[in-house]
N, C-alpha and C positions, 0 to 999 in steps of 0.2 A: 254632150250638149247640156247647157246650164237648164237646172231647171226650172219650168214657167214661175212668176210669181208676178201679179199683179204691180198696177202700179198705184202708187200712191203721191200725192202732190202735199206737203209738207209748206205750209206759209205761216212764220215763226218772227221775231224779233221783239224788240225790248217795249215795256208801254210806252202806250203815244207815238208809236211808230206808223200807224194807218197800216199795220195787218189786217183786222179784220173788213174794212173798207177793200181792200188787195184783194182777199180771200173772197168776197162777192162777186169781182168784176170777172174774176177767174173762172168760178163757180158758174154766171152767168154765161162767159165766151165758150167754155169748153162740155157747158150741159152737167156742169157737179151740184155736187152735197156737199155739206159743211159738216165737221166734227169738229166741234169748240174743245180747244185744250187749254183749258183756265180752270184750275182748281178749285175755286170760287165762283166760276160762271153756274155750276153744275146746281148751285142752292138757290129753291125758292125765294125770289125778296130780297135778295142781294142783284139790284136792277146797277141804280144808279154808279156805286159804289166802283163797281168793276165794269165799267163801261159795256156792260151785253148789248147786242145788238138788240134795236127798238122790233116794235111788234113790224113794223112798217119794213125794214133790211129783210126780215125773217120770213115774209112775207113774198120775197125776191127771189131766195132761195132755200130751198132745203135746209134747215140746221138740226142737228141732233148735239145731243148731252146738255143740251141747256133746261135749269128747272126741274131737274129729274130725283132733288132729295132735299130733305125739308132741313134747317140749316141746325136742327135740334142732332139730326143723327154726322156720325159718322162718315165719312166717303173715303176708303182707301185708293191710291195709288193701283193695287191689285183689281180693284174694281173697273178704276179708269177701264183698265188695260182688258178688261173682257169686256165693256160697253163699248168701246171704240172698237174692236173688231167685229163685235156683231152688228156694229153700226155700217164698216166696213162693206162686213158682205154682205148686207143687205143692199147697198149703193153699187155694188158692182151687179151685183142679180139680174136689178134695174137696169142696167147698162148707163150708168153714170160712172161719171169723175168723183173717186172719194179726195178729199180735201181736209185734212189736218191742220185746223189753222188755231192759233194761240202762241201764249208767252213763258208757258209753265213747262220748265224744259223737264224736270224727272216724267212730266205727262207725255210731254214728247218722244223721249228714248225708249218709254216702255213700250211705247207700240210700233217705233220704228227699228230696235234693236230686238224687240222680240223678249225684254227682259223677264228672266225668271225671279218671279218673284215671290219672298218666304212663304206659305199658304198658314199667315196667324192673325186670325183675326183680334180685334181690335180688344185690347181691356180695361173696361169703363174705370174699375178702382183702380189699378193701378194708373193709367192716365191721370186718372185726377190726384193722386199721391207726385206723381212727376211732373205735372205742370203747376203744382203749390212754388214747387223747386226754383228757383233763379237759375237762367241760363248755364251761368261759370260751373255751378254745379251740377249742372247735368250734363256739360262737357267734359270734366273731371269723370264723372262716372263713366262715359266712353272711350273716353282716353283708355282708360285701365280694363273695360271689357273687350274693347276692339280696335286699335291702334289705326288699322286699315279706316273704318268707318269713317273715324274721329277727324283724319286728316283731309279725307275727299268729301266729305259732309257740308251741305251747306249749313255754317256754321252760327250761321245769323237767324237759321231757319225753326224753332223751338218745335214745331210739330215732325219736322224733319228728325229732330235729334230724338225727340221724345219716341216715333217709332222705332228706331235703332234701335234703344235702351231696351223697347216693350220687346223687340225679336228675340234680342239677346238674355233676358229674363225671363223669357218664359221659354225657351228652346234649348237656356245652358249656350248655347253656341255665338259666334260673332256673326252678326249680322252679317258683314261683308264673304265671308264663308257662305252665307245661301244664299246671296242673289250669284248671278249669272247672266250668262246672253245664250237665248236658243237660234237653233236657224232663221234668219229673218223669213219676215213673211212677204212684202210687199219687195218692190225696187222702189223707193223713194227718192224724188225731189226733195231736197230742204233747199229751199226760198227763205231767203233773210232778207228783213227791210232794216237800214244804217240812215245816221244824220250824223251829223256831226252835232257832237257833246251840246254841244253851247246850243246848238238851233232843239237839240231836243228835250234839253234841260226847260226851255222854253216853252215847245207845245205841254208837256208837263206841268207848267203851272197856269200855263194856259187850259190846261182843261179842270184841274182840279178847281179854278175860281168856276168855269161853267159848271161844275157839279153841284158846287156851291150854291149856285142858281138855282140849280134843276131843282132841289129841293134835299141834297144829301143829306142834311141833318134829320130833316123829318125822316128819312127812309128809315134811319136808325132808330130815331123815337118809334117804328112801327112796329120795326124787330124788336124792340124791348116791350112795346104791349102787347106782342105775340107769346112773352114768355122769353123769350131769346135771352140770358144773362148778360152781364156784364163780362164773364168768365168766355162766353163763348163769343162776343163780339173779338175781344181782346184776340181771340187764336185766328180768326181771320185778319188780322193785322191789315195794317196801311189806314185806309178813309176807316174802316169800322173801330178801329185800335183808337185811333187819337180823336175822332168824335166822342166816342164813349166814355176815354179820360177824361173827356171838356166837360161831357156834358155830368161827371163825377166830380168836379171844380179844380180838376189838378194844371188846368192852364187858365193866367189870368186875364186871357181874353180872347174872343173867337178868332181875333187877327194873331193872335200869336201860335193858338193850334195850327190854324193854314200854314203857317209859314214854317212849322215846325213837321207837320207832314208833307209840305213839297221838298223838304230837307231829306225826308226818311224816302221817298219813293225816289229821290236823284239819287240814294245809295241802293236801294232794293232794283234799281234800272244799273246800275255799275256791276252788281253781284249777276244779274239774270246776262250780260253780255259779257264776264269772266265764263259765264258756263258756257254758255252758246261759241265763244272764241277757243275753246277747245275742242271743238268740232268741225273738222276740216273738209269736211263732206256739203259744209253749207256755202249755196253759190249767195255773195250778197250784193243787192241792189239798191242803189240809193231812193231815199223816199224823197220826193217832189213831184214835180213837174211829169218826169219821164218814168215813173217808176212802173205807171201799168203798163205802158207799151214794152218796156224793158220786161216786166213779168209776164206778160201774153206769149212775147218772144219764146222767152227759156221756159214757157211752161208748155207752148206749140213744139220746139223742137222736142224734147223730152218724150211728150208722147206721139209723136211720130216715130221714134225709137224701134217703138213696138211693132211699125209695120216694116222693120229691116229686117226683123232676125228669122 
């Protein structure tokens, strides 16, 4: 007989798809918690930016991992991946639905694959010696330490690559060599929300002018009288990446940064659904009109599941 393993409801897909809006309605029918998996939702002050849900959503239901580290420090991947399970079982305790919802798919596999991962924490000089570096350069450098890494690595990703390098330099060994998958823990749903290209190429620049609004540039100006560098805006990339050039005078003019970062997040939206399409485990539903009642469906049958076996 297989053995028990909780279930877990997985709502995932590319920005501006109305996952997190999904992940409430969800949350709300079936009595869940929320675990944000956004890389970036996790830092104090990074509101506007990364679309976190308003104090008012949060409000609605249960969220955890949001706001839980100040954007000065560090947050590994390995951390994700013990917060989210003890977030976990605290939501099952409860006798709730835990709910995995976000776009950051290495956030995603670590805790639905169970991945093991290197146990090396973070080093501050060296990071900073590796990200003086130009990408091409620190690709070259993984190429020739780990062949394996270099090619399944998101490649566009500089903190991505820059951790590889940190494993593999300070361990002597290839990265790819110490991660792994351990016995999963959960039975997971992965729920994908889809548009078609052109309609969500749209909601996409359709929100970045609404952020525009809301006040994104000031967010930034805040992060920076907080201390926040220019250094570390830059590693959170997308809205904090190309405000922070602007507002260094490297675009000559606030309409041509927008238009230059609604360019960069229609590729960084290409790269996050080449990962997510090699996961064949994900059921995907179209976003509109029908997509909650299509998600209520497959996330009702699902855990009805539980009371067959």
């Amino acid at each position: 007989m297989e053995e028990y393993r909780p279930k877990l409801v997985v709502v995932l897909g590319p920005t501006a798809s109305g996952k997190s809006g999904l992940g409430i309605v969800l949350a709300q029918r079936f009595g869940g918690e929320i675990i944000s998996a956004d890389s970036r939702q996790v830092y104090c002050g990074l509101d506007i930016g990364t679309a976190k849900v308003t104090a008012q959503e949060q409000a609605l239901v249960p969220h955890h991992l949001l706001d839980i580290v100040d954007p000065q420090e560090t947050y590994t991947v390995a951390q994700f991946q013990q917060d989210a399970i003890a977030a976990i079982a605290g939501i099952i305790e409860r006798g709730h639905v835990p709910l995995l919802v976000g776009g950051s798919p290495h956030y995603i596999q670590a805790v639905v694959d169970n991945l093991v991962i290197p146990s090396v924490p973070p080093q501050p000089e060296l990071r900073t010696r590796l990200e003086a570096q130009p990408l091409p350069d620190l690709l070259e450098q993984l190429e020739q330490l780990d062949p394996q890494s270099a090619t399944s690595i998101d490649r566009h990703n500089p903190r991505r690559v820059i951790r590889a390098l940190e494993v593999c330099l300070i361990t002597g060994k290839p990265f790819s060599e110490l991660r792994g998958k351990a016995q999963p823990l959960y039975r997971s749903l992965l729920l994908g929300v889809q548009w078609p290209r052109p309609l969500l190429y749209q909601r996409i620049d359709a929100r970045v002018d609404e952020r525009m609004r809301q006040g994104m540039v000031q967010e930034v100006r805040d992060l920076l009288a907080r201390g926040i560098t220019h250094e570390r805006l830059d590693a959170f990339g997308l809205e904090y990446r190309f405000i922070s050039r602007w507002l260094r005078g490297e675009f000559a003019s606030e309409e041509e940064m927008v238009q230059r970062l609604k360019y960069a997040i229609h590729d960084f939206t290409r790269r996050q659904l080449t990962w997510f399409r090699r996961d064949t485990r994900i059921t995907w539903i179209e976003g509109g009109a029908q997509m909650e009642e299509m998600g209520i469906q497959i996330v009702s049958n699902f855990l009805l599941e539980e009371h067959k076996e």
